[in-house]
Backbone bond lengths (Angstrom), bond angles and torsions (degrees), N, CA, C in turn:
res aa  C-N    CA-C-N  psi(-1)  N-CA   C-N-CA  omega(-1)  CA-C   N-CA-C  phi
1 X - - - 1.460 - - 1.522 109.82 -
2 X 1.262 123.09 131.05 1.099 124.62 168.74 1.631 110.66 -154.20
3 X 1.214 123.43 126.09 1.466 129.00 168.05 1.839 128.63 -118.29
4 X 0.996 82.53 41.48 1.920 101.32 164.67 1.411 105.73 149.27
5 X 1.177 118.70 178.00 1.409 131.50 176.22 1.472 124.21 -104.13
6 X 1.281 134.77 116.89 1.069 126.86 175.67 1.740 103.23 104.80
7 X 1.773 108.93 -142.84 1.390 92.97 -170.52 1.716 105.39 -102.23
8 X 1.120 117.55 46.43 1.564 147.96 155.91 1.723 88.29 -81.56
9 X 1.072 142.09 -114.09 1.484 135.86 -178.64 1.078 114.50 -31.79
10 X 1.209 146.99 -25.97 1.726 121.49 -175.53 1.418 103.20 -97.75
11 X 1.548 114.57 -9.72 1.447 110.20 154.76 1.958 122.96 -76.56
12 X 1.152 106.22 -10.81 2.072 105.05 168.80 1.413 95.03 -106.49
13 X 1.392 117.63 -49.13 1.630 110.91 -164.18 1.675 119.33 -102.40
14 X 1.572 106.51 -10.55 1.682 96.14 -179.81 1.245 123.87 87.11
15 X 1.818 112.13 1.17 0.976 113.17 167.25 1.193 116.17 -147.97
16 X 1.462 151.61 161.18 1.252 141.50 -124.04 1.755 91.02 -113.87
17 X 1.687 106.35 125.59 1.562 99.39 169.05 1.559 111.47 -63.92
18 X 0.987 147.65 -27.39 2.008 134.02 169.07 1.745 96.58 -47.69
19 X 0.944 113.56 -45.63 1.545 122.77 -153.15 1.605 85.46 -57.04
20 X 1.530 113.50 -45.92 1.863 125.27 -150.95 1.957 91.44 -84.42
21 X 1.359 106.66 -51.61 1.324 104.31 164.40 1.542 125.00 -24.87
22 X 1.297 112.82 -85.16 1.314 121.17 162.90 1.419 118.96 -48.31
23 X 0.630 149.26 -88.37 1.621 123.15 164.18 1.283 116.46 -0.84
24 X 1.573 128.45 -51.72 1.097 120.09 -165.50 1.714 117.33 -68.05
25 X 1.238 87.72 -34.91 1.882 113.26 173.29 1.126 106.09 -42.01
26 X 1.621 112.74 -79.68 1.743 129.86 166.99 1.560 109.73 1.35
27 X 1.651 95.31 -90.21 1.225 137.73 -174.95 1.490 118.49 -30.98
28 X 1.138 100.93 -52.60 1.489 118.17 -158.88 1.911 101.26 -97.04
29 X 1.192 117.19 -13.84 1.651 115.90 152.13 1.110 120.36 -69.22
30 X 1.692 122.39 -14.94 1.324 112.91 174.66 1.421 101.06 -96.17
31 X 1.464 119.78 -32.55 1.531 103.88 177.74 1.258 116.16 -55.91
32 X 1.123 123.50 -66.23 1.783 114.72 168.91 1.509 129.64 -2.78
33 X 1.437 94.22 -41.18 1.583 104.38 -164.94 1.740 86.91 -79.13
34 X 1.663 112.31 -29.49 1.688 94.19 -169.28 1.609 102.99 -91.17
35 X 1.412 116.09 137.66 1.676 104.47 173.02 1.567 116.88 -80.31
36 X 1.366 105.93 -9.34 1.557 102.31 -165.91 1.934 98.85 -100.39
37 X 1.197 103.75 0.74 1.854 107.46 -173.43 1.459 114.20 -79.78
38 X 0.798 124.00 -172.35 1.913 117.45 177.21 2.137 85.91 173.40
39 X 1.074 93.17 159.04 1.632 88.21 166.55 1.955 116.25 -158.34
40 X 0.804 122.35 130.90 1.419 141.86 -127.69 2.070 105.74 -117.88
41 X 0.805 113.22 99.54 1.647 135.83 179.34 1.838 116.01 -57.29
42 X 0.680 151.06 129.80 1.325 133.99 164.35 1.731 116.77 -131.08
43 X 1.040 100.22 107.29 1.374 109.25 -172.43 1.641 129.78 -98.04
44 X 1.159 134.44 100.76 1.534 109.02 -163.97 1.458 95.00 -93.78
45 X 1.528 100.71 178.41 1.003 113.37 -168.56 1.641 120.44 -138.65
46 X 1.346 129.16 120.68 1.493 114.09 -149.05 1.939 88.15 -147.99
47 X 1.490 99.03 168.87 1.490 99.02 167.11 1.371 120.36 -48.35
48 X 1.482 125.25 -30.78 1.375 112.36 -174.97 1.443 109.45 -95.22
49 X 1.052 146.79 49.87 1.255 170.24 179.79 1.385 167.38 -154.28
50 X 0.943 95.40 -24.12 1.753 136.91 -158.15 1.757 92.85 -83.86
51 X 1.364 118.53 -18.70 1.386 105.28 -170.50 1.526 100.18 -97.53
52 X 1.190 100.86 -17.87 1.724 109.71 169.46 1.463 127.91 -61.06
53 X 1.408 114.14 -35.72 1.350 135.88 -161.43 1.768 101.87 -48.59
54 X 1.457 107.49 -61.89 1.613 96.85 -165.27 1.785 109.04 -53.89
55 X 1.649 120.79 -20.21 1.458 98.61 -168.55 1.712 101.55 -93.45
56 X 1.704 101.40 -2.19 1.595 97.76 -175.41 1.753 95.55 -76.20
57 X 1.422 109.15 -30.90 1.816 99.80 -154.06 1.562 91.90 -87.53
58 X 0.975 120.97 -12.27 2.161 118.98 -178.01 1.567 87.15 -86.33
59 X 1.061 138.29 -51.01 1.293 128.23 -151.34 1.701 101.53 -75.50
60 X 1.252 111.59 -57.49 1.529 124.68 -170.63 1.836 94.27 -61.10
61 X 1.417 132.19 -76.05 1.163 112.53 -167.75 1.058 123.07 -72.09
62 X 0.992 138.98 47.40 1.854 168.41 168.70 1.213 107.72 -94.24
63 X 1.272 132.18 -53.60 1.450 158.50 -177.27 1.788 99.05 -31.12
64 X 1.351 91.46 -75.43 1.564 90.29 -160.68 1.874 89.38 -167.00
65 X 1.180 105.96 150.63 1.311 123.31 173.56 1.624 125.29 -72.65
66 X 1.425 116.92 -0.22 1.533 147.72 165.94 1.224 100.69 -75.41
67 X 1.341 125.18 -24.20 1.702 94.65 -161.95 1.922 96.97 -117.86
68 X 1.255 113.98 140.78 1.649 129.25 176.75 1.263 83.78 -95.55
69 X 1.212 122.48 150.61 1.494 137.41 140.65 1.430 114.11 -110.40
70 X 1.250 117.81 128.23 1.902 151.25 163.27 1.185 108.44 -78.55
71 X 1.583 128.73 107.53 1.107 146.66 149.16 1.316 128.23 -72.34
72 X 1.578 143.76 91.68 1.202 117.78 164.16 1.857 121.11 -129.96
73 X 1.067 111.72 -167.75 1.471 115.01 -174.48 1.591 106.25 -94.20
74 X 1.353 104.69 131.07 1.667 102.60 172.65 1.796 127.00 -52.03
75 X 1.457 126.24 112.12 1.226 129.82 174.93 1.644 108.52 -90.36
76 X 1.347 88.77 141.83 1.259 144.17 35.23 2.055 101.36 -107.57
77 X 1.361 100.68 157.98 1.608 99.72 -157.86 1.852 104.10 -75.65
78 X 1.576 83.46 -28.15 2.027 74.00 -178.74 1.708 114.36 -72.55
79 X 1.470 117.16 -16.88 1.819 102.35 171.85 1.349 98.92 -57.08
80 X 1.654 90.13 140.57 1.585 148.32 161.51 2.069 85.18 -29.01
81 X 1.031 109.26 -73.90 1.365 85.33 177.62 1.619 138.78 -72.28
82 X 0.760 137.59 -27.69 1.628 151.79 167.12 1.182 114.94 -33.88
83 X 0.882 141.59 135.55 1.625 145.44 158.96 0.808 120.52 -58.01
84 X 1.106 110.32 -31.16 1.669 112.09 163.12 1.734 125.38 -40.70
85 X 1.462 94.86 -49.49 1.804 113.28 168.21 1.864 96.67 -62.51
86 X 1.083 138.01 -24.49 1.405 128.97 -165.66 2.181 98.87 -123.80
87 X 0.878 93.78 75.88 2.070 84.34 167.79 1.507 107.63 -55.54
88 X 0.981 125.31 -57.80 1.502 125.20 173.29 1.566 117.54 -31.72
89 X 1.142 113.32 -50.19 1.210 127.89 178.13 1.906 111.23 -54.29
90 X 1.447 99.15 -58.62 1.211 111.51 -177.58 1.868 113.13 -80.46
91 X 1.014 138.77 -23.37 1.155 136.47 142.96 2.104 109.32 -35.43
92 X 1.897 109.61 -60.05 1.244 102.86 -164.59 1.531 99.57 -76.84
93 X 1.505 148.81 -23.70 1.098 148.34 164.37 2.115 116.97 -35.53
94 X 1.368 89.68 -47.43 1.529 115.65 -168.84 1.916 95.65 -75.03
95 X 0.904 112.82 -56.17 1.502 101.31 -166.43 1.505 116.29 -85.58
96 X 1.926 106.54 3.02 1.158 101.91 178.90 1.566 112.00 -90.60
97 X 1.680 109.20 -38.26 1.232 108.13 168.12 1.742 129.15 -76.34
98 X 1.346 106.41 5.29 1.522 114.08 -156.68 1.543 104.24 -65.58
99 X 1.996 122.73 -30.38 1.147 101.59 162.14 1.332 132.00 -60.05
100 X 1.269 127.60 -3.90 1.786 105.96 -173.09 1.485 81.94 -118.64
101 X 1.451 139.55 59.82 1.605 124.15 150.44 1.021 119.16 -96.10
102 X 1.927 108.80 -37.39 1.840 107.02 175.41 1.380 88.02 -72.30
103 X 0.931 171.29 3.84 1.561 142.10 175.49 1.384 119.57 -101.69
104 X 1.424 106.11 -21.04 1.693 110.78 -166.40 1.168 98.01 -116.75
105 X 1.498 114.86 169.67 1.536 136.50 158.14 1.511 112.89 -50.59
106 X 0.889 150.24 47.29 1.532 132.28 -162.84 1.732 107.60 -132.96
107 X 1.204 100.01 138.06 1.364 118.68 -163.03 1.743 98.95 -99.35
108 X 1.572 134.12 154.33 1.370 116.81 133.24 1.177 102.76 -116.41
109 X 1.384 97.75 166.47 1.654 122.90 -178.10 1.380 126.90 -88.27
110 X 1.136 152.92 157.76 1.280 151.37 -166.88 1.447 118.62 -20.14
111 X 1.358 123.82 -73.94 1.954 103.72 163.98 1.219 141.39 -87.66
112 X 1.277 98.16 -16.26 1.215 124.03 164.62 1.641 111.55 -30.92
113 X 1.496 100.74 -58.74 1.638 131.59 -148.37 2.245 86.60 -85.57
114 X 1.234 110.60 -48.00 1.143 105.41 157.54 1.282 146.98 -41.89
115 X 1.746 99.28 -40.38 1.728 96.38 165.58 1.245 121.89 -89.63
116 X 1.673 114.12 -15.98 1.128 100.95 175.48 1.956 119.04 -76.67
117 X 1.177 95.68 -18.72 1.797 96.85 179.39 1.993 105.88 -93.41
118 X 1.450 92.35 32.61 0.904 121.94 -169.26 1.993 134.50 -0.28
119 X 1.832 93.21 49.85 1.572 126.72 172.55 1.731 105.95 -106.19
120 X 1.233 110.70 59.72 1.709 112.05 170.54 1.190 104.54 -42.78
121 X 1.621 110.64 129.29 1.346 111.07 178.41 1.601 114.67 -105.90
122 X 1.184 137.66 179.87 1.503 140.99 -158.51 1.623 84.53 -80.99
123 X 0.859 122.12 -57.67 1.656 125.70 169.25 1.876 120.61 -24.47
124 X 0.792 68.55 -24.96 2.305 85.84 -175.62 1.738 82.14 -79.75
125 X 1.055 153.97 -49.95 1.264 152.40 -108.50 1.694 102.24 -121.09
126 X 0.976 128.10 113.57 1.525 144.52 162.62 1.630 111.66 -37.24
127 X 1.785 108.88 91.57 1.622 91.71 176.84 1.602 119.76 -38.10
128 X 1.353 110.70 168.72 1.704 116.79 158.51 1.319 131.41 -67.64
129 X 1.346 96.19 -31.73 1.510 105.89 171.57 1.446 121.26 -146.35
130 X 1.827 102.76 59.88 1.837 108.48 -172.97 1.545 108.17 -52.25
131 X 1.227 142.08 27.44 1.212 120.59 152.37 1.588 112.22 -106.41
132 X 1.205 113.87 0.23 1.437 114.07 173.79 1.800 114.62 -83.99
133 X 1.064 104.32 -16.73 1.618 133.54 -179.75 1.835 107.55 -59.90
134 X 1.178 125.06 89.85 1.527 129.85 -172.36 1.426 105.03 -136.13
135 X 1.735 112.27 127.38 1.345 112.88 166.09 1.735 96.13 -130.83
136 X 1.799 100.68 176.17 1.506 97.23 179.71 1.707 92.88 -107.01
137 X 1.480 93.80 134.47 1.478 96.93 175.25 1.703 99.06 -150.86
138 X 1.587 95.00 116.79 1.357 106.25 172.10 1.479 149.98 -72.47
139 X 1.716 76.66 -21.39 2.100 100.77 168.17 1.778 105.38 -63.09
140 X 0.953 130.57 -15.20 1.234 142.57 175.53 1.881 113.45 -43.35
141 X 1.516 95.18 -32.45 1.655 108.19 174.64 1.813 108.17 -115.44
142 X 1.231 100.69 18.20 1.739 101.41 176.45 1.763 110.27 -125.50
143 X 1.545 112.23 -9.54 1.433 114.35 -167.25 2.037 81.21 -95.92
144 X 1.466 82.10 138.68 1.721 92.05 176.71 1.829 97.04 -136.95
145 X 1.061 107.93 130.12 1.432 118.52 -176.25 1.431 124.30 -129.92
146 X 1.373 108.86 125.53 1.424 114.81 -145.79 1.371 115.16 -97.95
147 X 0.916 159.20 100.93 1.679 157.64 -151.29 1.722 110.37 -83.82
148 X 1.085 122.85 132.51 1.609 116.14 169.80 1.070 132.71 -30.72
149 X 1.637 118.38 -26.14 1.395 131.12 164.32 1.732 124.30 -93.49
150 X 1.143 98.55 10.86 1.971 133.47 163.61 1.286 102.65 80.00
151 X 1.665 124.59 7.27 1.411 101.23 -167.53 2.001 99.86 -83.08
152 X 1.328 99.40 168.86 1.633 108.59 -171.17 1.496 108.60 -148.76
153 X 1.394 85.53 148.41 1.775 107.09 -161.39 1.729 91.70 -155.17
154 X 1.786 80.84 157.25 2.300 89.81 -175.16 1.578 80.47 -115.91
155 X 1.258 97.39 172.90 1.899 115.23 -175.73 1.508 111.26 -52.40
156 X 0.890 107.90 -42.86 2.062 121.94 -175.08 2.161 100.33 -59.47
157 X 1.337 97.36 -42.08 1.384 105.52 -172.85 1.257 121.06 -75.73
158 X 1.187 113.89 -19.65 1.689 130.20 -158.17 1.335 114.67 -140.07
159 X 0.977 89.09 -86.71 1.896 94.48 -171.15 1.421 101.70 -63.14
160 X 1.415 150.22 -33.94 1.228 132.75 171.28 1.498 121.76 -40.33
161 X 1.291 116.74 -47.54 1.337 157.31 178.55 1.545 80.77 -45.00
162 X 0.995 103.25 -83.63 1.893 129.08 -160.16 1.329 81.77 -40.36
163 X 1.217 132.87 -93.20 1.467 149.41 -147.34 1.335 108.69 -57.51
164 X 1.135 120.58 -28.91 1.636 126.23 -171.65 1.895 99.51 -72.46
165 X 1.411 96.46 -68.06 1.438 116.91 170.91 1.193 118.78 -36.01
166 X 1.225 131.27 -18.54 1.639 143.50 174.76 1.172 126.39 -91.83
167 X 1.975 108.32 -45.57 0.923 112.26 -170.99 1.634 102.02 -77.51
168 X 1.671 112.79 -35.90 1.544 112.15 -170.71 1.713 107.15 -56.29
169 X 1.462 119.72 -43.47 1.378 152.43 175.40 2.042 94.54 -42.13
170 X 1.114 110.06 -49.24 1.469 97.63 -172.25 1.383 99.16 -87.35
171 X 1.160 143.15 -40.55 0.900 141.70 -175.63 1.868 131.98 -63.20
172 X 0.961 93.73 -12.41 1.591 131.29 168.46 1.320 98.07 -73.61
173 X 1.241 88.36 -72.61 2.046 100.16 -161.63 1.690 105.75 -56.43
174 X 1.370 119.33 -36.76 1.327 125.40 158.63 1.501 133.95 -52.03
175 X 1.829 101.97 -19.12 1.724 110.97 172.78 1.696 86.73 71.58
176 X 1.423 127.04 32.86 1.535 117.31 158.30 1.450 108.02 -101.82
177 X 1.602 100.53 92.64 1.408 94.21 -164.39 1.873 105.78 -75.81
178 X 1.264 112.82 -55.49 1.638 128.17 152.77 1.909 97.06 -3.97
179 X 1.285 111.43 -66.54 1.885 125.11 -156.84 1.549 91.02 -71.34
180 X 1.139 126.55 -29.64 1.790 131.17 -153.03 1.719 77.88 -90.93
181 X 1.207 147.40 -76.41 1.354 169.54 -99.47 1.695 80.92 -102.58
182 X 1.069 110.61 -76.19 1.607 125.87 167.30 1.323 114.29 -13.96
183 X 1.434 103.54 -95.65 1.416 107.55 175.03 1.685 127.83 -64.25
184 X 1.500 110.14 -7.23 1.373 105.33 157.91 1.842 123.25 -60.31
185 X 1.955 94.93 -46.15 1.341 104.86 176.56 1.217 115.84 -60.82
186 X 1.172 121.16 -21.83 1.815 116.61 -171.93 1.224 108.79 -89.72
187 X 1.885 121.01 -26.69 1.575 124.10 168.10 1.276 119.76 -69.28
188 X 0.977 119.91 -37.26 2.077 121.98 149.64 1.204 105.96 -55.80
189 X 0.605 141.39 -80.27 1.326 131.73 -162.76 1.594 117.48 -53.68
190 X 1.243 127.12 -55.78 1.053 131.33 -174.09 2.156 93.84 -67.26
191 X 0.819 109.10 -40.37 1.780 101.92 -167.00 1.594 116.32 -101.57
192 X 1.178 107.67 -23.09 1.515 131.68 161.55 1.414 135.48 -63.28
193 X 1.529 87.19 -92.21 1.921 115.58 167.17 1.223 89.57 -40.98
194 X 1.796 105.49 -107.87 1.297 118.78 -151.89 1.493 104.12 -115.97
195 X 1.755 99.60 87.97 1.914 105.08 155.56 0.924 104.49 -65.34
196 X 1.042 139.81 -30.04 1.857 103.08 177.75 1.179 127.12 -97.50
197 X 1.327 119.42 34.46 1.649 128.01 162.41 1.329 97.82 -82.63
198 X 1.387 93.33 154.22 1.599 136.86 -178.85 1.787 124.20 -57.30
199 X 1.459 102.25 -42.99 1.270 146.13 -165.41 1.400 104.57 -53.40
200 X 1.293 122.70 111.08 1.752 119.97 172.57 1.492 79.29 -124.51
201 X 1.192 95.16 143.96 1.948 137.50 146.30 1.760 96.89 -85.37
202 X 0.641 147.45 24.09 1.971 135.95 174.14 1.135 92.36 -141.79
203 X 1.287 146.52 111.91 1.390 145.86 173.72 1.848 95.93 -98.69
204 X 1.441 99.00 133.37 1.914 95.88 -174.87 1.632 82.71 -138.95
205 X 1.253 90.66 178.61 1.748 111.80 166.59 1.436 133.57 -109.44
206 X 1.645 100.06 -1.28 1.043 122.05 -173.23 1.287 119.06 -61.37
207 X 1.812 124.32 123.31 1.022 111.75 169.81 1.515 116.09 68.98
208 X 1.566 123.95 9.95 1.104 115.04 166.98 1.335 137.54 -26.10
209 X 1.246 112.84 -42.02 1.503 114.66 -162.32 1.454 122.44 -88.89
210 X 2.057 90.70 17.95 1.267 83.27 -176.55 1.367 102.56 -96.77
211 X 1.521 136.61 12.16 0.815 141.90 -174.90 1.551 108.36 -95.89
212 X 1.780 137.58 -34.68 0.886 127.39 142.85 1.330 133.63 -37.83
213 X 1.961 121.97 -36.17 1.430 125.45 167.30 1.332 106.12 -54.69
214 X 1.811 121.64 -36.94 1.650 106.82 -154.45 1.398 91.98 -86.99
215 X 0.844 146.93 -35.57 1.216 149.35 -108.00 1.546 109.45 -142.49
216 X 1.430 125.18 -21.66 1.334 134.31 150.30 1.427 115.51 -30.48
217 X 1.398 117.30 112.88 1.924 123.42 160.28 1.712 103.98 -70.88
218 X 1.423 93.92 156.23 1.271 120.66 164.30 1.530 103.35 -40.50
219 X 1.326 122.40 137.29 1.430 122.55 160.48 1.859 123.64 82.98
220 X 1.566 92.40 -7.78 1.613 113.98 164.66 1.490 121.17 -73.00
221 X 1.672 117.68 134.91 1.017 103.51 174.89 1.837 145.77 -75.88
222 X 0.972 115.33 139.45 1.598 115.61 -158.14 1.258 111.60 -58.35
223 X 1.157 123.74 115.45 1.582 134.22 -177.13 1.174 117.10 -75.44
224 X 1.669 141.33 126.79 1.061 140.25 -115.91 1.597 95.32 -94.62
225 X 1.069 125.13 -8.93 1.599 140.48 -179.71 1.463 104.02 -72.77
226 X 1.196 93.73 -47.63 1.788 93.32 -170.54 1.914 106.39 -47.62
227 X 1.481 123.16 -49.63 1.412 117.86 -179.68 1.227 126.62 -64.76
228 X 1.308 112.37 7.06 1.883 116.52 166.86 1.943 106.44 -89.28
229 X 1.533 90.94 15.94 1.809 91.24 172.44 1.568 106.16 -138.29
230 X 1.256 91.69 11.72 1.568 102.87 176.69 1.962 122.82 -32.94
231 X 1.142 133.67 124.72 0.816 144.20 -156.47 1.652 116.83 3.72
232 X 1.183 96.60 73.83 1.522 116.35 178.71 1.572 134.35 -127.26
233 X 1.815 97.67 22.71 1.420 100.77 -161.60 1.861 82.70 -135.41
234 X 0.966 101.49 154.82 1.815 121.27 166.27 1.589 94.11 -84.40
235 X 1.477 83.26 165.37 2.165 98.88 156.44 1.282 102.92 -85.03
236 X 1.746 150.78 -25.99 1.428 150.99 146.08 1.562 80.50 -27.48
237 X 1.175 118.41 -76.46 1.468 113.85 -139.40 1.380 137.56 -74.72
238 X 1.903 113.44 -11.37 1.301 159.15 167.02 1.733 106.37 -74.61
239 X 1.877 100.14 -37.70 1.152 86.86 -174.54 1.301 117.00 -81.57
240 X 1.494 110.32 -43.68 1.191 123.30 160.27 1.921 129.92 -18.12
241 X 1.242 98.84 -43.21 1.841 121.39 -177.24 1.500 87.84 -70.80
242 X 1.463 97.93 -56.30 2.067 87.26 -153.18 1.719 101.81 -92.69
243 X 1.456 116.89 12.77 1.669 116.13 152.79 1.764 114.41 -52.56
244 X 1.353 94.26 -51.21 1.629 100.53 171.10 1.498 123.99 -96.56
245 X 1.013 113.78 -11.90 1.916 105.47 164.18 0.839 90.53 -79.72
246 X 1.482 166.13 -52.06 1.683 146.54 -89.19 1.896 75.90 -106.29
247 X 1.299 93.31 -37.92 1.991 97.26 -141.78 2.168 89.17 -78.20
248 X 1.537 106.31 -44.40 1.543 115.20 -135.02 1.312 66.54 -96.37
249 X 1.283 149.40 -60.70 1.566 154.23 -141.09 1.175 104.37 -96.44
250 X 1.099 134.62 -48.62 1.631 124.19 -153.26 1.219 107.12 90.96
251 X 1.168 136.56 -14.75 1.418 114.58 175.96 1.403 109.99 -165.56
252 X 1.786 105.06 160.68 1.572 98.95 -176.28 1.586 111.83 -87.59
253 X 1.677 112.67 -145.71 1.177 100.67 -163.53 1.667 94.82 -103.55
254 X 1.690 100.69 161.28 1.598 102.39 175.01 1.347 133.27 -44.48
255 X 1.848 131.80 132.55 0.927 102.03 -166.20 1.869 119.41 -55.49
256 X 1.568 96.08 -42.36 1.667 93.20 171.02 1.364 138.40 -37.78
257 X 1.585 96.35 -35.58 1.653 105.91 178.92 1.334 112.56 -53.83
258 X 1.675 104.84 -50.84 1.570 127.95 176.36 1.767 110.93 -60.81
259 X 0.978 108.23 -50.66 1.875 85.87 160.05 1.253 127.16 -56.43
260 X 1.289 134.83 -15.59 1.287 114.79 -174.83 1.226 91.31 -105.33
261 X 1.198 127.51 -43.28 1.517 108.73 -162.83 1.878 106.69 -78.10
262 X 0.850 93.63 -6.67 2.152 101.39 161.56 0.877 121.00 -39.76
263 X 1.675 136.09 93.05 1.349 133.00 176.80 1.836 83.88 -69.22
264 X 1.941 83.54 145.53 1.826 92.59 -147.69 2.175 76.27 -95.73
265 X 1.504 110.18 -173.99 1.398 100.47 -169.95 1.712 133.85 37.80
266 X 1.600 103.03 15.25 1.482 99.80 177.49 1.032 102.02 -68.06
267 X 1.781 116.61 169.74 1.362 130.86 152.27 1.664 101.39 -86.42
């Protein structure tokens, strides 16, 4: 991950983009040597940044012809920071870097990739009222995210926290005392009451498919995601998953799911 160079990154990530640069240098002399390796950048992209992008994407695909770089917009799209909250923004992001796309590896990400094929979708667009915005998503207690300084937290632990605290925070500052009261009640509840509801207020895309793994019935077909975890789990570790689906879900995981992810010869 890297989203600018210099102290542009150690202001999102905490650690200095030269630092990620060099690394990349390192790194990417040994990929060479592999023909089947490639190695893959991920950059988000938010109001405090976005003006950075063209010297991050010239500098990084310079490196070596191994590495793609992934562009996308910070989710969920309606935070105050995201581009998503600003189309304008993300329109001037897109046409600034648009010369180095036929030349380089570089991917965009969900709206990003929209303005540049230039069909903005309703999705680019900041609901009216993103706190009314709720889906059930259970990967919410399976996504674990690791910080430069290694500590780790899943969405329920952290970023709820984060997001709640912001949204109550603007809403204050707005004199919506009613909106503050609101979203206080829904941050008890959701982190309080009942942690183990389903229920996010932040709707993302992240990691979707891990919700097809949890959430797969018996006799469903195996979604092509599931084999990038291919026998990499214990029965400790299976059991562990369906300790908390069994109770919060109703059910454990598919038997199919559970074959593949079967470290094979376990005890």
């Amino acid at each position: 991950s890297i989203d600018g160079l210099g102290e542009v990154n150690t202001r999102t990530r905490g650690m200095s983009g030269d630092e990620i640069v060099s690394n990349l240098h390192r790194v990417s002399q040994r990929a060479e040597e592999l023909p089947k390796t490639s190695l893959l950048t991920m950059s988000v992209m938010t109001v405090h940044n976005w003006e950075h992008a063209y010297e991050l994407v010239e500098t990084v695909s310079q490196i070596s012809p191994k590495i793609c770089m992934a562009l996308a917009v910070q989710e969920p799209y309606y935070h105050p920071d995201s581009l998503g909250s600003h189309p304008e923004l993300m329109r001037r992001l897109v046409d600034r870097i648009e010369p180095l796309l036929e030349e380089n590896r570089i991917m965009l990400g969900g709206v990003l990739a929209n303005v540049w094929k230039g069909h903005e979708s309703k999705e680019s667009e900041a609901p009216e009222t993103p706190e009314e915005v709720r889906v059930e998503c259970p990967r919410q207690f399976f996504r674990l995210m690791i910080d430069p300084m290694g500590n780790s937290s899943t969405c329920k632990s952290k970023f709820f926290r984060d997001f709640f605290t912001e949204q109550f925070q603007d809403r204050v500052q707005k004199r919506d005392l009613w909106g503050a009261l609101k979203i206080a009640g829904r941050a008890t509840k959701s982190l309080a009451i009942s942690p183990n509801e389903t229920s996010c207020w932040f709707p993302c895309k992240c990691e979707e498919y891990l919700d097809d793994i949890i959430l797969a019935e018996d006799g469903d077909p195996i979604r092509s995601n599931t084999f990038q975890f291919h026998n990499s789990f214990s029965p400790a570790e299976i059991k562990k998953v369906e300790d908390w689906t069994l109770p919060h879900l109703g059910k454990g995981l598919s038997k199919e799911v559970k074959e593949v992810l079967l470290k094979k010869n376990s005890d």
